[in-house]
N, C-alpha and C positions, 0 to 999 in steps of 0.2 A: 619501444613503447608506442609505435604508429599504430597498433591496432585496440590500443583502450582510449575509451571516450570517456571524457566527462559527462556524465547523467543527473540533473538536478533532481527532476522529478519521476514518475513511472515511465520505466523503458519496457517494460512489457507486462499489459493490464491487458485482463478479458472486465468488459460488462455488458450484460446482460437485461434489457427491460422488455418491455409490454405496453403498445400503444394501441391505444382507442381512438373511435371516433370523438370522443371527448376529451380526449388525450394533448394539453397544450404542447410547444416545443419543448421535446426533452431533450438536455444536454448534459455532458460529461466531457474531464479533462485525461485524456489517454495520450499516455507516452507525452506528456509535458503541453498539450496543443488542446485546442476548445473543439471539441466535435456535438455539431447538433441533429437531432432526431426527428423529421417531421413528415407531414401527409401534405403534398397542395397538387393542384392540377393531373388529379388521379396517378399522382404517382409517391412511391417512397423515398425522399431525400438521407442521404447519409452527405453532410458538407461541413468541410473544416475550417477554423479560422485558424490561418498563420499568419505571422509576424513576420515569416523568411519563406522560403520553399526551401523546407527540407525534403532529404532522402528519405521513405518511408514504405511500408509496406502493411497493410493492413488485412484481412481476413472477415468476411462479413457472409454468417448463416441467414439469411433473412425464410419465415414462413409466416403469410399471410393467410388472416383465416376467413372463411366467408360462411355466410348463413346455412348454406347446401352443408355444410359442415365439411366442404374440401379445404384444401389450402393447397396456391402455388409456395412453391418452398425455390430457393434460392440458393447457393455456392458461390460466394465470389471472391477472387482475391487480385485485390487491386495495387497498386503503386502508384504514390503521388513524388515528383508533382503528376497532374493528369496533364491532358491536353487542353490548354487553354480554359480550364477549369478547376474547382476546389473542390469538388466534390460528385458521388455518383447518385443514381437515382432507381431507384427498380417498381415498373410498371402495377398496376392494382386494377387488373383484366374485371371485375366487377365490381360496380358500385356498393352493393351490398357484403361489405368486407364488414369483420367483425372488431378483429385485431391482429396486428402484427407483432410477433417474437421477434426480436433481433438479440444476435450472439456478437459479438463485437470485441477484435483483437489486434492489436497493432502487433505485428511478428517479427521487423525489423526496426531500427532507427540506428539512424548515422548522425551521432552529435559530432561538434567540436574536436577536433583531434585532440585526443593528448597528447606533451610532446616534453612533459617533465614536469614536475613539481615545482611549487612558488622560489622563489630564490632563499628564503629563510627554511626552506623543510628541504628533506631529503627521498629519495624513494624508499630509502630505509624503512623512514620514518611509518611506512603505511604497508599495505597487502594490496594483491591484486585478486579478488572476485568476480568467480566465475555465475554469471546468475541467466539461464536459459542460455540465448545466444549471444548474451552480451561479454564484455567483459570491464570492469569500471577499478580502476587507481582508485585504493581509500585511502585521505591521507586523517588516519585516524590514529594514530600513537599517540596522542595524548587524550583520545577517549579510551585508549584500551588499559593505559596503566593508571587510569583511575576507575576503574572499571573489573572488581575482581571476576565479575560473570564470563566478560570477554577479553581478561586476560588467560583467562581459564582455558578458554576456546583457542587463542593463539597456542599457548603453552601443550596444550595437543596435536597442534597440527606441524605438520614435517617440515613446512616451507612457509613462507607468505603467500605462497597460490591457495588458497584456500574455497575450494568447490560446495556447492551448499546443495547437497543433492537431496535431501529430504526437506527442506524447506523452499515453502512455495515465494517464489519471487518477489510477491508483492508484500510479504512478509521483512522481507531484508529490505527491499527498498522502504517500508514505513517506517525501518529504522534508521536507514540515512538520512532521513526527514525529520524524525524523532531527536540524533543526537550530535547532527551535523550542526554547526553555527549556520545563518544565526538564529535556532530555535535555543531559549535558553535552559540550561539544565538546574533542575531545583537540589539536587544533592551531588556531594562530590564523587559519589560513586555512581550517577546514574540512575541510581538504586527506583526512584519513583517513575524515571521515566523507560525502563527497561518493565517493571510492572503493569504500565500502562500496554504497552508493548505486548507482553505475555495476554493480558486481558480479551486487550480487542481480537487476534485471532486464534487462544484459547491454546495457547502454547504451554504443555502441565508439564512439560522437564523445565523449561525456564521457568515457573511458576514455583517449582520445587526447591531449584537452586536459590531462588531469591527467600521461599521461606527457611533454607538449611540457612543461609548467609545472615537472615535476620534474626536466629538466634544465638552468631557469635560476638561477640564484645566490640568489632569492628562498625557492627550497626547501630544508626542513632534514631528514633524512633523521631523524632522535630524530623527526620528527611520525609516523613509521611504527613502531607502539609491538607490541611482541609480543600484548599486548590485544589488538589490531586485526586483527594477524595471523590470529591466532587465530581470531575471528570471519568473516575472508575465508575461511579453510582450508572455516568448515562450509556458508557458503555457495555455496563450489564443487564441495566433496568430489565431486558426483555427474555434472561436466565436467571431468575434470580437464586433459583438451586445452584448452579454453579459459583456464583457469587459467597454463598452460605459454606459450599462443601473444601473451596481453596483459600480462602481468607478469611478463616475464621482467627488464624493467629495473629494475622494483621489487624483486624480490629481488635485483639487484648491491647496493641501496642501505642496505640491511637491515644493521645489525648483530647479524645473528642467529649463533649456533653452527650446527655445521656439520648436529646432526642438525635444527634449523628447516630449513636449507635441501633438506635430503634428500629432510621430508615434502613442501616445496613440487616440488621436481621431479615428483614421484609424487603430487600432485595429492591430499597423505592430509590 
């Protein structure tokens, strides 16, 4: 087990913004750490805030645009810690700059070793996923056998190595976040928070599974809680076709009033 790490939060996120000259400091949390985004003394800051100095490996597009309508454009890939520093900088050759694109990826991290399981669990007890270059111990056996979606998912797969090669990383990791303690689960199957799941990044086989599952006898329509509702609403508000075309059975099931069901038609 020397080479699986414990990963709390994102061990490999790309993000992606657009700064202005009116642009305040913009920041983002990549691969578990505070990284901030800003312009000062004609130059581009990219600096992190740690708690530690970790091992790390980062990946940063930078293209500045300026009025002539050129842009210097950038390639960098750096490894912290740096030298005597937290962070890099890349030059802004004219004042009259417009905006900068930055493409932003953390490509490695070296957390915490793993070096075995709590003393009350087993390695048994969990799988080892493969997610880009990582590789992360779940000790998840007791979300999977209440959990018929992803006991479904083990009961297919040959081994506990279980590779996720059509699914995009940040995807599995929002699910470790989603049904790891201590986020808490509102149905014993999972059922509302594996929906949520499917929603935000628009997953239609998990979507599918969850509405085949909702019409067996095993389903309790109270696990689809107004809470949850609620939280679905914000993360489709801005499709609301998509919203209308996969959950329409979910709203039969709902005991909601009539103005819930209004907003959901209208996708509000």
């Amino acid at each position: 087990m020397s080479e699986v790490y414990r990963i709390w939060e994102d061990a490999v996120q790309e993000k992606s913004l657009v700064l202005t000259k009116e642009s305040k400091v913009q920041y983002c949390y990549v691969a578990n750490y505070l990284w901030f985004f800003f312009v000062e003394d004609k130059q581009f800051h990219i600096v992190a805030c740690f708690k530690d100095t970790p091992a790390i490996e980062y990946q940063a597009s930078v293209k500045i645009w300026f009025k002539n309508e050129e842009c210097s454009y950038f390639e960098r890939t750096e490894q912290f810690p740096f030298d005597n520093k937290t962070g890099d900088d890349y030059d802004i050759m004219d004042p009259d700059w417009i905006s900068i694109e930055v493409t932003f990826r953390v490509t490695k991290l070296y957390g915490e070793e793993y070096v075995g399981p709590p003393e009350n669990e087993s390695e048994e007890d969990g799988m080892v996923v493969i997610v880009g270059d990582q590789k992360i111990f779940l000790n998840m056996n007791r979300i999977i056998l209440q959990s018929d979606v992803l006991d479904e998912v083990r009961a297919n797969s040959d081994d506990v190595m279980m590779t996720l090669f059509e699914v995009n990383p940040e995807v599995f990791l929002e699910m470790l976040r989603v049904l790891n303690p201590p986020y808490k689960r509102i149905s014993t199957h999972y059922f509302t928070e594996l929906l949520l799941l499917a929603c935000r990044f628009r997953i239609h086989t998990l979507l599918l599974k969850l509405d085949t599952f909702s019409k067996t006898p095993q389903y309790d329509p109270n696990w689809f809680t107004k809470t949850a509702w609620r939280k679905i609403q914000r993360i489709l508000r801005e499709d609301p076709c998509f919203s209308i075309q996969i959950l329409e059975n979910f709203r039969c099931t709902c005991h909601f009033g009539e103005s819930e069901k209004n907003n959901f038609r209208f996708g509000l």
